[in-house]
N, C-alpha and C positions, 0 to 999 in steps of 0.2 A: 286799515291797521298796518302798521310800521312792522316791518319781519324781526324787527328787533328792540323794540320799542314801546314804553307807554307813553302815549304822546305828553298826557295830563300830569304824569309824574317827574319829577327832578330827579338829574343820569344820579344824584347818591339818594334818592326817595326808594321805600320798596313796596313793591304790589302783595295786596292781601294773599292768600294761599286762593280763596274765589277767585282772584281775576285771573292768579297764572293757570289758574286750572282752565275758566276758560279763555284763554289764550291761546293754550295749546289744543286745547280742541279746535278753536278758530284755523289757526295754523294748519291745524292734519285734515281738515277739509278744503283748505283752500286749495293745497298741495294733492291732495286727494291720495296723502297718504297710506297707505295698507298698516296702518298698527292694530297690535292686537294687543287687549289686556286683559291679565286674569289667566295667562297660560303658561302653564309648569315646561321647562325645558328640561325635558327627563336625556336625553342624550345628543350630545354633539361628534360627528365624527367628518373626518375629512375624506374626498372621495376618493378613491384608488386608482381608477382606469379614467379618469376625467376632471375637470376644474371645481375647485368649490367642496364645499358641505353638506351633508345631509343631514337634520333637524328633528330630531323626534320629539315631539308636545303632547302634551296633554288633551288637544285639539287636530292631531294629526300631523304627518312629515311637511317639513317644509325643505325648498332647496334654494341655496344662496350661495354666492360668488367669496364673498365676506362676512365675518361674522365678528361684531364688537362684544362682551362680556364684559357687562358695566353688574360688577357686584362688590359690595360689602357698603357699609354705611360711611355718608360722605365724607366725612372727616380723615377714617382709613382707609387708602387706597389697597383693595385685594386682586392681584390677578391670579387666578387661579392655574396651576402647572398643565392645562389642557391641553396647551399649543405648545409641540417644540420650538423650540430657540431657535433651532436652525431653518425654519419653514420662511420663504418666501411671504408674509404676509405680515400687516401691520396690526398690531393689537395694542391699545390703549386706553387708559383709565379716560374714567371722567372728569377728574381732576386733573389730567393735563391737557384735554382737551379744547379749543379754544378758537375755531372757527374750520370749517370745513375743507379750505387750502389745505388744510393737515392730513384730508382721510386723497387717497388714489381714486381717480374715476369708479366712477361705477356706482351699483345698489351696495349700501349698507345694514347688514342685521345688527341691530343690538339686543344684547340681552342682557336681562339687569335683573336686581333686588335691592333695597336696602334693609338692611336689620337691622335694627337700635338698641341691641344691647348692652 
């Protein structure tokens, strides 16, 4: 499998909601990604005496270098006022997102929802 690709489908054809779902699960095994799904991100904060964030879930702390905050539903882009403006780090929607040249070395957290209503 193509990292970006259905090989069987024409580049303007589009895959059922079954095959991207597993596609992405294909993917985050190949890569032997750490995703987790189904966990509430009840607080984000940045650390003070060292690099990075601390992550509170529903599931327990997590700690990350970066954290992406992919929310609101696709069509409007929302970023939330969580991150100052003036911080050292890059935060970006999904919708302007567009291949990975764009994020800074390193691990990347995202955190998302979409709401549809």
């Amino acid at each position: 499998m193509s990292a970006r690709e259905f090989a069987d489908l024409s580049p303007d054809g589009f895959a059922p909601k079954e095959r991207v779902a597993d596609y992405f699960e294909a993917y985050a095994r190949k890569f032997n990604a750490p995703i987790r799904t189904g966990v509430e991100v009840k607080k984000v904060e940045r650390n003070v005496s060292r690099p990075g964030f601390t992550i509170e879930t529903s599931k327990g702390v997590i700690e990350a270098n970066r954290v992406v905050a992919a929310t609101g539903p696709f069509q409007r882009p929302v970023i939330p006022p969580i991150a100052p403006k003036d911080q050292p780090f890059l935060q970006i929607h999904s919708a302007d997102y567009r291949n990975p040249a764009q994020l800074p070395e390193g691990a990347v957290l995202v955190v998302g929802g979409a709401d549809r209503r």
